[in-house]
N, C-alpha and C positions, 0 to 999 in steps of 0.2 A: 057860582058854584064852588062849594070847598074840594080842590084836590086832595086825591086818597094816594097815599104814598105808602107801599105794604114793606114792612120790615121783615126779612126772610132770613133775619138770625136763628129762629126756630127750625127750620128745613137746615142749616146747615148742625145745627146741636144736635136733630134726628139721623142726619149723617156720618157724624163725628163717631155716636153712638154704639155705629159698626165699622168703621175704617169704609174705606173704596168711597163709590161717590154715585147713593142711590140713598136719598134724593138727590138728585143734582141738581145743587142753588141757582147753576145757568140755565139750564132747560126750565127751572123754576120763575127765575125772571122775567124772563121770556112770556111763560106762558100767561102771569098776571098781566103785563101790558096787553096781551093777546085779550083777555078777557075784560079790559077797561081801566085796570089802574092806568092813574097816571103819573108815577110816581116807582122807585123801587128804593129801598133804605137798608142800608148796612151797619152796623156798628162794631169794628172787628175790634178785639181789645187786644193787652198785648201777648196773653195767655193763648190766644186763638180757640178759645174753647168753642166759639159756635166758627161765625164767621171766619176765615184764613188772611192775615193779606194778598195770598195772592188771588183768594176769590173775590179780593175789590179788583185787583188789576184783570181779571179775568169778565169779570160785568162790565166794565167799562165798555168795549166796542159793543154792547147788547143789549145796554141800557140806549133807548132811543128817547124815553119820556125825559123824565129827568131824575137825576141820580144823585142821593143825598144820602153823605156819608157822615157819620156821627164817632165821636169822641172825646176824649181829653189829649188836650194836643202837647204830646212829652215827644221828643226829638223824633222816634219811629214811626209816629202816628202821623205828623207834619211831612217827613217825607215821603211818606207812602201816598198823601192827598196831593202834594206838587208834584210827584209823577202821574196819577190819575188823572189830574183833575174835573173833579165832579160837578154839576151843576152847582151843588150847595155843603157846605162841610158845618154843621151844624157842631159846635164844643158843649162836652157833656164833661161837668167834673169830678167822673165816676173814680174809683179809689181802684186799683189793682186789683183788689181783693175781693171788690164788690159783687153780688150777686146778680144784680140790675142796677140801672141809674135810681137814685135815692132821691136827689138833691138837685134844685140848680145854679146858678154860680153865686157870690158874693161879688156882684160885678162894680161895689164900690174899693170894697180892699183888692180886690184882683185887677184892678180898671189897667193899669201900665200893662201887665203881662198880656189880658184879652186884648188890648190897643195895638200890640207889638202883632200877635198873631192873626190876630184881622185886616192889619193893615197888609201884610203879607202874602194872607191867603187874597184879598180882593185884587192886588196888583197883579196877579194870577190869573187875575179873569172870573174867579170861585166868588159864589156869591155865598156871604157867613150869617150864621144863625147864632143866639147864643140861648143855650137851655136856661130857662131861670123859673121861680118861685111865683106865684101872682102876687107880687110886691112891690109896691110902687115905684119904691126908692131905686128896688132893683132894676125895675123898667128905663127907669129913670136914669140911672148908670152904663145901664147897655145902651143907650143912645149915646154917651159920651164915650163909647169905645171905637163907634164908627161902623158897628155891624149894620146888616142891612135889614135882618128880622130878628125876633126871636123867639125861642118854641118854649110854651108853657108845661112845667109841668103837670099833670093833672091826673095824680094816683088821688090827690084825698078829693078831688071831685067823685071819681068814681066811685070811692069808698065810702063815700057820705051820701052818694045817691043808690049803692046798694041797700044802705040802709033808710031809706027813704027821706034823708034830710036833702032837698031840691036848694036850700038856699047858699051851699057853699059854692054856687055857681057866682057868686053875683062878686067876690074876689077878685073871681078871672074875666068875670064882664067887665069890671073896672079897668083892669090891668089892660086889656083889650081896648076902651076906651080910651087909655091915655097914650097907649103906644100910635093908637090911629093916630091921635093929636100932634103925636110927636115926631112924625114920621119913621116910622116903626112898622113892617109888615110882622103880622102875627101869626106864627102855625102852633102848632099843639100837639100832645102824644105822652102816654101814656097809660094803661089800664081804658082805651077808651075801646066801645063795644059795640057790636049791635043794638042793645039793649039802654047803651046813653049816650050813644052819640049825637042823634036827631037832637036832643033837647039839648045839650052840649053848644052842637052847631047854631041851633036857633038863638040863644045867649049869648054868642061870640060876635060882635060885631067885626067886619073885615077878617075873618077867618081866613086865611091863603091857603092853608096846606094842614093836617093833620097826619100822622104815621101810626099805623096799627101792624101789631105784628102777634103779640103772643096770643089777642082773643079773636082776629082776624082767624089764624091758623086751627085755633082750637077750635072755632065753628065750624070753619071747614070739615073735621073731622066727621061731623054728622051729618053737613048741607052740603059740601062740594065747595071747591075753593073759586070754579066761574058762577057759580049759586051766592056764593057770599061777595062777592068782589060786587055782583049788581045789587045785591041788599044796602052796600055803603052804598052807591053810588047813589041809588034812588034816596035813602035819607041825605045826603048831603047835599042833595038841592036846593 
């Protein structure tokens, strides 16, 4: 079974919203473990517009599943995970300025600088992910960095299966396929939904771990958020 690891940057951008702290991202956390994720996922950036860092230091003793923290690792971001440290610090090479993660790494021209930060975060005890593209090469480069997974991105699966082309899946089947080969564990996240995750999952060979957070939340809005947490669970069997 693929773990559901819920990203509760949403709940904190809803609370940002109005100042004080309703929602509260910790009684938030909380409550999805409570209802079956197994997983809880942050990506504070350095602007704090959703996420805080101190609501990473703050999950941390509450987080009991496993706890996966996401970013681009510029000096504040890295010490913020080696005081945490979290099950998995997943590197996202989002821009300052970004509105969401866009992109995943060029993990051939980057290979030294990911090599330097993964090897750092792993002597930590942090198990590392690295965000990338379904490209081979790129797959293929994150193995030479010494991470231990890495999370695909998959906004244009989505968007090519909203629009009913099913075959842009068959990129990250590959990409999935070689990283098995290569020892590579695979998660994934992005734009992924109730509506294409099941076929998603069923495509993905060795799937570990998938992160839902902004159509995860937005469901909730109409189903209930322990209503939708068992909706992933049962497709991702």
């Amino acid at each position: 079974m693929t773990k559901l690891s819920v990203n509760i940057n949403k709940i904190a951008t809803l609370r940002n919203s109005r100042g004080g702290n309703t929602p509260n991202v910790v009684q938030f956390a909380k409550d999805v473990q409570r209802f079956g994720a197994e997983g809880v996922t942050v990506h504070p950036r350095p602007d704090e517009r959703h996420i805080k860092y101190q609501d990473t230091r703050d999950l941390k003793p509450e987080v009991y599943t496993e706890f996966n923290v996401e970013g681009n690792p510029i000096p504040s971001f890295m010490d913020l995970v080696l005081e945490v440290k979290p099950t998995q610090v997943t590197l996202v090479p989002d821009a300052v300025d970004a509105l969401t993660s866009n992109a995943g790494w060029n993990t051939i021209i980057h290979k030294d600088f990911l090599t330097e930060v993964i090897s750092e975060l792993k002597s930590n005890g942090i198990r590392t992910s690295i965000f990338v593209d379904p490209v081979l090469e790129m797959i293929e480069g994150a193995k030479a960095t010494g991470t231990d997974r890495i999370e695909l991105y998959t906004e244009s699966f989505a968007h090519q299966y909203s629009l009913g082309n099913k075959k842009e899946v068959e990129s990250f089947t590959k990409a999935a396929e070689l990283a098995n080969k290569i020892g590579l564990g695979v998660n994934a996240g992005h734009d992924l939904s109730l509506e294409n995750i099941k076929f998603f999952k069923d495509n993905i060979p060795g799937l570990l771990e998938v992160s839902i957070g902004h159509a995860l939340v937005s469901e909730s809005l109409y189903l209930g958020i322990e209503n939708v947490i068992q909706m992933y669970l049962q497709k991702l069997k």
